[in-house]
C-alpha positions in Angstrom: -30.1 82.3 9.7 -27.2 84.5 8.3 -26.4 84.3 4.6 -22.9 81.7 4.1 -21.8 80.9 0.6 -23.7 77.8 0.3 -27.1 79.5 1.4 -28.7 81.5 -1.6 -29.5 85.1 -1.3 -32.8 84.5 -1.9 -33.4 81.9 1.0 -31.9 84.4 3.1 -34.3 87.0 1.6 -37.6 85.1 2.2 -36.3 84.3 6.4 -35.9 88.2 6.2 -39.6 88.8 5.3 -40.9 86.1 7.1 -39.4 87.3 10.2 -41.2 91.0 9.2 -44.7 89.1 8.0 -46.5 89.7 11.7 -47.9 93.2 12.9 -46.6 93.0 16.2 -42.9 92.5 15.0 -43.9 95.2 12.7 -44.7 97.2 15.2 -41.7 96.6 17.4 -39.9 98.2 14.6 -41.4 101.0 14.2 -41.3 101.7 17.4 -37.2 100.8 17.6 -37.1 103.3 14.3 -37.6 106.1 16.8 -34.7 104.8 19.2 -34.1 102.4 21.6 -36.5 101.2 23.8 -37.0 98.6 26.6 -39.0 95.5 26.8 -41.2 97.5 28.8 -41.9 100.4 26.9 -42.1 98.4 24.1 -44.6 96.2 25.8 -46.6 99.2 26.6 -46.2 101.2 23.5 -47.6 97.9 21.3 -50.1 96.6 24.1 -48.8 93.3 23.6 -47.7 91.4 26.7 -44.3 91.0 27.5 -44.2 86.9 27.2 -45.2 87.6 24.0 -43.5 90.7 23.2 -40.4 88.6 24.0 -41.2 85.6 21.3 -41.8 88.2 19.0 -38.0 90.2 19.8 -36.6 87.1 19.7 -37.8 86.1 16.4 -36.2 89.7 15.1 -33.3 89.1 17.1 -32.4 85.7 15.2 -33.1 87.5 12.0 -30.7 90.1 12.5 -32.8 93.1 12.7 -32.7 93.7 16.3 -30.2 94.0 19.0 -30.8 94.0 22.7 -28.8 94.2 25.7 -29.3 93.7 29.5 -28.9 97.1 31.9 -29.0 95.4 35.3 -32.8 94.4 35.2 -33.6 95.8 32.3 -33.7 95.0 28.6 -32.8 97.0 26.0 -33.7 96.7 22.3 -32.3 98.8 19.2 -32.4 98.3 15.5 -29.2 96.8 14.3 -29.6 98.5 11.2 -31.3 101.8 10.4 -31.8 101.0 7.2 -34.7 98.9 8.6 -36.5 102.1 9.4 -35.8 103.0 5.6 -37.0 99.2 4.4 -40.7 100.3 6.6 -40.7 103.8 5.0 -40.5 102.0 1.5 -43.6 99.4 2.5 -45.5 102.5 3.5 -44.9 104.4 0.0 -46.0 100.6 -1.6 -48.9 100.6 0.1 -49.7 104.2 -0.2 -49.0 104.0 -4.0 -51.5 100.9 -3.8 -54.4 102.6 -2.2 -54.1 105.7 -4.9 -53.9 103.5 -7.3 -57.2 101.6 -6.5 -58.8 104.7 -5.4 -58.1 106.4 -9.3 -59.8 103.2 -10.4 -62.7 103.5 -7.9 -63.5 107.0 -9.8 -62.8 105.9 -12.8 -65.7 103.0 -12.0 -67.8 105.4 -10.7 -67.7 108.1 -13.3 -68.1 105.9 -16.2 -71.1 106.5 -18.8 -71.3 103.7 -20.7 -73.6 100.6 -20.9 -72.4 98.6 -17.9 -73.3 101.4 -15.3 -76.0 102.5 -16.8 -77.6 99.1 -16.5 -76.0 99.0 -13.2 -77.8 102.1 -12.2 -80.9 100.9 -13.2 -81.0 97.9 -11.2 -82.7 98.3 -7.8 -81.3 98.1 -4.8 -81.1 94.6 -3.1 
């Protein structure tokens, strides 16, 4: 639902990210960040199948993120705004940042001399 002067920004926010919290829809948009596709393709591209492809679109649709339009027999879906291919590039640096993050602590775990791991180290293995 669209933001109006008596719905707050930040319910508007949380439908926003709720309509993004599933991999498929995810999916669909990356997929719609490198042009326009149609149900098909996208169907396809995702391996999802189309009935459900098309709850999923739908859901995006009503959340303002996607647009599609009919070609005779065909579908076709776009990204209404291509800052949403900008909004996925930021989750990606997130979650990269994330994973280094843990992965510094990992080391630091595993190259540590003190007490803890060298009682750890001495333990046998279950």
């Amino acid at each position: 639902m669209p933001f109006t002067a008596v719905r707050p920004v930040t319910e508007a926010k949380a439908d926003l990210f709720k309509a993004l919290g599933h991999p498929v829809r995810v999916r669909v948009l990356e997929l719609l960040a490198e042009g326009e596709r149609s149900m098909g393709e996208l169907a396809a591209a995702s391996g999802i199948e189309l009935s459900h492809l098309s709850q999923h679109v739908g859901v995006l649709r009503r959340a303002g993120v996607v647009d599609s339009r009919r070609v005779r027999t065909t579908v076709l879906c776009t990204l209404r705004d291509p800052q949403t291919a900008e909004l996925l590039a930021v989750a990606r640096r997130l979650i990269s940042a994330n994973l280094r993050s843990g992965q510094a602590l990992l080391a630091a775990l595993d190259d540590a001399d003190d007490a803890v791991s060298l009682a750890d180290a001495a333990r046998p293995p279950v």
